[in-house]
N, C-alpha and C positions, 0 to 999 in steps of 0.2 A: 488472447492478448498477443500481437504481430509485433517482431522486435525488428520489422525488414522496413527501413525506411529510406525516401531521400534525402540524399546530404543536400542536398542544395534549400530544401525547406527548412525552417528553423522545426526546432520540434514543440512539445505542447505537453504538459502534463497535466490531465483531468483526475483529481482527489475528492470522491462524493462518493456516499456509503448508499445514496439514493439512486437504482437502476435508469431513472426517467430522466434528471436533471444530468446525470453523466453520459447518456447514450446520444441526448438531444445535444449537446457539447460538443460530444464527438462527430454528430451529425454536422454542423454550421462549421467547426472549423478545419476538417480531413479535405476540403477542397483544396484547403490554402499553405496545410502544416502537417508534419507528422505528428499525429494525434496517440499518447501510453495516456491512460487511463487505469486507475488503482481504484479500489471498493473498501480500501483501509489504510490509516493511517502507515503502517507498517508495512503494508506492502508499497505505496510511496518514496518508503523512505530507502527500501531493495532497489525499487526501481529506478536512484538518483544513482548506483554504483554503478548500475548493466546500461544505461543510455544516457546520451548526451541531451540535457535538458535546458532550454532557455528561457522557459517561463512556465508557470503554475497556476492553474485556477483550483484553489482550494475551499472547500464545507468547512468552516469551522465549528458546526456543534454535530461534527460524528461519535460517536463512543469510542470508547477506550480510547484506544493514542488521538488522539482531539485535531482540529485542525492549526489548532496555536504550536501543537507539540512538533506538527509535521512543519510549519513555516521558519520553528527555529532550527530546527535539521537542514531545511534548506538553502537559511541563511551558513549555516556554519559550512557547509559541503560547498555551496560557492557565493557571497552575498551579491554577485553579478544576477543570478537567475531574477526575475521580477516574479511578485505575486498579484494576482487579482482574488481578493476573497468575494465566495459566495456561499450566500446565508437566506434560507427562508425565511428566518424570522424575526429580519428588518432588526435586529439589535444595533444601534450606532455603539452602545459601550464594546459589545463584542468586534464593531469594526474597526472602532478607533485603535481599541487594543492590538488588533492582527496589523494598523498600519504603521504604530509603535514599533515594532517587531520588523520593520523594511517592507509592508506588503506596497502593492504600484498606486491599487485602489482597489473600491469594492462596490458588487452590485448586489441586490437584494434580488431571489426568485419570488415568481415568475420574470426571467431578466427579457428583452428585447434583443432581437438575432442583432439589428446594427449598432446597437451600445455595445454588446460584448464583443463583436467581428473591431469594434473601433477601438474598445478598451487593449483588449488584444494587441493591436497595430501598434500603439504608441507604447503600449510596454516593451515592443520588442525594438522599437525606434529610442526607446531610452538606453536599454542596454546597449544595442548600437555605439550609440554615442559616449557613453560610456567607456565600452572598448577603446574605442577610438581616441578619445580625450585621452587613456591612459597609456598607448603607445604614444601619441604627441607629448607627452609628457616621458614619458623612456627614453626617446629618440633625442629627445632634447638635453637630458643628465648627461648621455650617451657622447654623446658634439661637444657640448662646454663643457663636461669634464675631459675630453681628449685636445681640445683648445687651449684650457689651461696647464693642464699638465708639459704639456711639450717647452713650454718658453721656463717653468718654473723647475721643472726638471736642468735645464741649461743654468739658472740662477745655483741651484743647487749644485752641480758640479764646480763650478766657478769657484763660488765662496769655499768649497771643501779645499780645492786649489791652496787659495787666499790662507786657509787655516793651518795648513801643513807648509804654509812659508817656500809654498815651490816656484812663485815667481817674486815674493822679496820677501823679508824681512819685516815683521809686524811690531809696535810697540803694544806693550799691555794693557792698553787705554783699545786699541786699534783690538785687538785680540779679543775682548770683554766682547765689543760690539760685533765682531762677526761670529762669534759665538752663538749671539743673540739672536742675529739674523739666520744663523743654518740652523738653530733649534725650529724656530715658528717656521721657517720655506718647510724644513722637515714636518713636520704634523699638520701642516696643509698639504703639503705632498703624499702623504696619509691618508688626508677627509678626502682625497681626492679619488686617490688610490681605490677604495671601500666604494666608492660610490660607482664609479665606474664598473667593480665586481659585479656589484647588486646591479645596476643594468642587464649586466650580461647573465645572470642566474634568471631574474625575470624573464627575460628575454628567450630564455633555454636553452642557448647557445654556447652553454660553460660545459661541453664534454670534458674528460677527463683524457690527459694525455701523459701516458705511461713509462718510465725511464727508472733504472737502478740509480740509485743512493744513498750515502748513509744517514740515516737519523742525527746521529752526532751532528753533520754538518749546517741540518738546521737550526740547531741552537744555537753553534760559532757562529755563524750569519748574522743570527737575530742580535746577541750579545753584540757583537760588533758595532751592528748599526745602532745600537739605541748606546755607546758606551759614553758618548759628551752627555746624555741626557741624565742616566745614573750617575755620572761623578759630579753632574750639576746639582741633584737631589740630596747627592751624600749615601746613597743605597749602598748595600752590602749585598752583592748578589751570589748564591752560592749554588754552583752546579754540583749534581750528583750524578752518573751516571756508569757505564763499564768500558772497560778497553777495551773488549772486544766487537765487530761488526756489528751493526743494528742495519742491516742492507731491509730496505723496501722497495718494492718495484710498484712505483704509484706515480701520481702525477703531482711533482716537486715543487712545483709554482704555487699549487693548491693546497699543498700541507705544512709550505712556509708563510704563506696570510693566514692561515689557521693559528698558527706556534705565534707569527709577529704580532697578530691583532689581541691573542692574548697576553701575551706577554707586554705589548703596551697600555694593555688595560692597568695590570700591576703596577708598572711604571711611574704611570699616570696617578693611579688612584691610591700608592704610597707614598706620603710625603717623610717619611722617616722609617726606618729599621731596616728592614732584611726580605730578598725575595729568594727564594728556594726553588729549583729548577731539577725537576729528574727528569731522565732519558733512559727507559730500561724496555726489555723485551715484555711481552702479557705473560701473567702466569701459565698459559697452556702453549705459550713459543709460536703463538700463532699470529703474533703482531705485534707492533710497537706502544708503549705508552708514553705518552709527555704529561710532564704534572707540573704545574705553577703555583706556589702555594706562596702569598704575600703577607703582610702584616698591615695592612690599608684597613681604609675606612668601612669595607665587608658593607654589606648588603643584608635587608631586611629577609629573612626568610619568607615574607610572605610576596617581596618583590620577585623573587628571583626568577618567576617563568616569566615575568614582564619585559626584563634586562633583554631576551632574544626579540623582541619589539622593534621593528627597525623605527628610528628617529628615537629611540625612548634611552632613559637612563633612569638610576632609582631617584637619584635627587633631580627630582624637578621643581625645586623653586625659581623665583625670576633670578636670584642672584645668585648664581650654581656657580659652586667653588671650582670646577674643571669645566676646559671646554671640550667641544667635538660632536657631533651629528648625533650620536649612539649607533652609529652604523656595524661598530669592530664585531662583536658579538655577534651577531645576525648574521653576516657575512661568515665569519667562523664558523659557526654551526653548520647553516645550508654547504658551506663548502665543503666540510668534514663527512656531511651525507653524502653532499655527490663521487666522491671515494671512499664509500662505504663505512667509513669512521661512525666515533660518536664523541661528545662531547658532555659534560657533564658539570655542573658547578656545585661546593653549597661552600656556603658564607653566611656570617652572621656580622648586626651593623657592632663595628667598634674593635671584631676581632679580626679582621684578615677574610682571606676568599681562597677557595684550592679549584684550579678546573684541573679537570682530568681531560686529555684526549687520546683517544685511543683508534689506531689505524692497521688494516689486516695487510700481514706482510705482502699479498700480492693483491692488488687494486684489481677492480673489473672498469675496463674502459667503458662497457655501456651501463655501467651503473646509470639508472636512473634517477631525476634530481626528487628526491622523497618528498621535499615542505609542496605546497600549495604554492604554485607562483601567482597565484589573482589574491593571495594576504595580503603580497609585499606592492602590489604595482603601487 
């Protein structure tokens, strides 16, 4: 098994426990593709780690790790790859099942050199398009969220103007209303904010860019910005933290959407009591931790790995008491990977929510971005 192939051909993975129907495979389409071929389920599924795979013809009635076991690995590892099942023993329940499961389609052995050379083709003309659809679709977030932000960014300074009475004098009727209006430009400014991130994480263009600072300063920041929003709610917000340095050398842009997009969750998602906010160094002095710990509407324990979902929130009914995309979380996480952070939630519904984040005092610039960007596209 040759792991020397050309880039320029797509490649081909043949999964058949049968020497005859995987050799002949290999025969028809090494003209056209780089052809791995695996003799077991499990070797398959090695072989989606060490090569670039863009489609699968899979046996579904091999033994032991089965062909159904090996299609859901390979949805999970990328659900872009296409599969074509092949099966000698003509089962439609077993094919239905495997196209359940994302397969492209399926042929039954003895199959035809130009059905499978064709099946072949337009599976790999789907993912194609695929691809493709889903940059026209990034590119497009990418543009009209930088479209909109620019003029509503301008609305927002303005009004902040208007609020702080630096070019006249407001009555208290007048006051109420632009209150009103810098609250919503503000958390559209927000949905906009987030989405724009996620472009550029998809995208993998969100390197990490390195500068001293201190921790402390991200949380004045964040308080600040969100302070009409709390006195609007009535919250009680209490900072704990130490006098002394909390200096990190990371990239500040990225560990403040981290801190704001959690901390507006709290915000958001208490409508009364108290949010609790620590700022302290890790127990081993090896980095910094932020903690958020609210008194809100908490989250189902069984939603909670859902909540990093992008578009998702726990309450999805039609008539959802909070708005917003469900982007902040998502964003926050992948952000807090790509400088080496972590993040962590638990909550329960009725009592509140605590996230932990935690960041190493000195970032590596080429961190690599860890989630799967073909989940999010």
């Amino acid at each position: 098994m040759s792991l020397v192939m050309d880039i320029s051909k797509p490649s081909i993975l043949v999964v058949d426990d049968e020497m005859g129907p995987r050799e002949s495979l290999k025969m028809i389409l090494n003209p056209y593709y780089n052809v791995h071929t695996a003799d077991r389920g499990t070797q398959a599924v090695e072989m989606l780690k060490q090569v670039p795979v863009d489609l699968v013809t899979v046996d579904l009635k091999m033994p032991g790790f089965s062909g159904i076991n090996v299609l859901e690995k390979v949805k999970q590892h990328d659900p872009d790859i296409e599969a074509i099942i092949i099966t000698g023993y003509g089962s439609l329940d077993t094919a239905i099942e495997g196209l359940r499961l994302g397969a492209f389609d399926y042929i039954s052995k003895p199959f035809d050199v130009n059905h499978i050379l064709s099946l072949v083709r337009r599976g790999l003309e789907r993912r194609t398009a695929k691809a493709r659809l889903r940059q026209v679709k990034s590119d497009f977030l990418s543009n009209i969220s930088h479209e909109l932000r620019t003029p509503l960014s301008v609305v927002v300074g303005f009004v902040y103007l208007l609020l702080n009475q630096v070019i006249g004098k407001l009555s208290d009727e007048q006051q109420k209303v632009l209150e009103t209006v810098y609250r919503n430009s503000e958390e559209l400014l927000e949905l906009i904010d987030n989405v724009l991130w996620m472009t550029s994480l998809n995208a993998g263009d969100a390197n990490a860019t390195l500068e001293k600072f201190d921790a402390r300063e991200v949380v004045n920041e964040t308080l600040k910005r969100h302070e009409k929003m709390i006195l609007a709610k009535g919250l009680q917000v209490n900072v704990h933290g130490t006098d002394r340095d909390l200096a990190l050398v990371s990239d500040r842009a990225k560990i403040e959407r981290v801190f704001q997009n959690v901390f507006n969750n709290a915000v958001k998602f208490t409508a009364h009591g108290e949010i609790n906010v620590k700022v302290q160094a890790t127990a081993d002095k090896s980095g910094v931790e932020f903690e958020i710990i609210d008194t809100g509407v908490g989250i189902e324990e069984s939603k909670i790995d859902s909540i990093f979902e992008p578009f998702h929130q726990a309450d999805t009914s039609v008539q959802r008491a909070y708005s917003g995309l469900g982007l902040g979380l998502t964003v926050a996480r992948r952000m807090a990977e790509l400088v080496g952070g972590k993040l962590s939630v638990s909550s329960k519904a009725g009592s509140g929510t605590r996230v932990t984040m935690t960041f190493p005092s000195q970032a590596n610039a080429t961190t690599p971005l860890v989630a799967d960007q073909r989940k999010y596209g």
